[in-house]
C-alpha positions in Angstrom: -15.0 1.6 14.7 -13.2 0.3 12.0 -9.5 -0.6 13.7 -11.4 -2.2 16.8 -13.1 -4.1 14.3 -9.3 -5.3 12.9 -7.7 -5.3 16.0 -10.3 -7.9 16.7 -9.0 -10.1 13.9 -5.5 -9.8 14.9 -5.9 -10.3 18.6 -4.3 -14.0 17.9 -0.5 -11.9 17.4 -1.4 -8.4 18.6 2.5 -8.0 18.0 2.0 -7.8 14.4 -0.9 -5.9 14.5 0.7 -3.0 16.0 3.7 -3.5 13.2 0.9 -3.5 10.3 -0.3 0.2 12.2 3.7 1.2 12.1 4.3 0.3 8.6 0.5 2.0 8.0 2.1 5.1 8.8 5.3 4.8 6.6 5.6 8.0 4.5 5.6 7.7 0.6 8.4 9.1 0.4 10.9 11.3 1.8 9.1 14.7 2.9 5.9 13.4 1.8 3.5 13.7 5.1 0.0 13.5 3.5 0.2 9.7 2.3 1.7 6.8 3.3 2.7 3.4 1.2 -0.3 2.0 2.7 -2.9 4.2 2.0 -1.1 4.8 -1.3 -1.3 1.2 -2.6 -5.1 1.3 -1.4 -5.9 4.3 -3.1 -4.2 3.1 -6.8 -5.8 -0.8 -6.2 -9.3 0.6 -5.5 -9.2 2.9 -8.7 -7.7 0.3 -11.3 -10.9 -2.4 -9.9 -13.7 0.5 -9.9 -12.4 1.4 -13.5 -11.3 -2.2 -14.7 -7.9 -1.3 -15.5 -5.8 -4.0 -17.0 -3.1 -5.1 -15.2 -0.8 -4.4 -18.6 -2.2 -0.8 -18.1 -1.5 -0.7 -14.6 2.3 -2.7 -15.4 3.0 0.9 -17.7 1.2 3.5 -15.0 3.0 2.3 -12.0 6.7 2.7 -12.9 5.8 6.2 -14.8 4.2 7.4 -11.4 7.4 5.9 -9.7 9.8 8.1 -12.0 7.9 11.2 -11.0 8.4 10.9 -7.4 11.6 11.5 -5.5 13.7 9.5 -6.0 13.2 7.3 -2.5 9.6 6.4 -3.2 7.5 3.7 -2.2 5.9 3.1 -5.6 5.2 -0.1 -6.4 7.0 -1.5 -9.9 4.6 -3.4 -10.9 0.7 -5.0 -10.6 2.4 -8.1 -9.2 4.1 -6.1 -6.3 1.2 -4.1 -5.5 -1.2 -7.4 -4.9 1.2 -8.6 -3.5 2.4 -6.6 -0.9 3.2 -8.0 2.8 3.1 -5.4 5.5 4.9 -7.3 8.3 3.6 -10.7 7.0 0.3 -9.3 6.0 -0.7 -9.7 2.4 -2.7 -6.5 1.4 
């Protein structure tokens, strides 16, 4: 059980953990009710390690992905902002 396991390692401030669940559940974008920011930023950081993509490459994907979308997205802008996200405190 993989959120008992988490919610086990938040139990300190089970405040924020329920915040990181909210913001877990934040849609992508407007409409968009398949993925959320979350499991968005998951997705796109698991694929550039698995394949080694350079963070240059991923500087010039991420803001062409972000100009596709709607125009409220949740892309990130760049490598730096996706490592470095904080969901409710929380770096990713």
């Amino acid at each position: 059980e993989m959120v008992g396991g988490t919610e086990e390692n938040f139990s300190y401030n089970l405040e924020k953990f329920n915040l990181l669940l909210e913001d877990a559940e934040k849609h992508f974008y407007i409409g968009c009710h398949k993925y959320t920011k979350l499991f968005v930023l998951v997705q796109l950081l698991n694929l550039k390690s698995k394949h080694g993509a350079s963070d240059k490459c991923f500087n010039e994907l991420l803001p062409l992905i972000k100009s596709m979308l709607p125009k409220d997205n949740e892309m990130f802008k760049s490598t730096y902002e996706a490592k470095n996200t904080k969901v409710n405190g929380f770096t990713i």
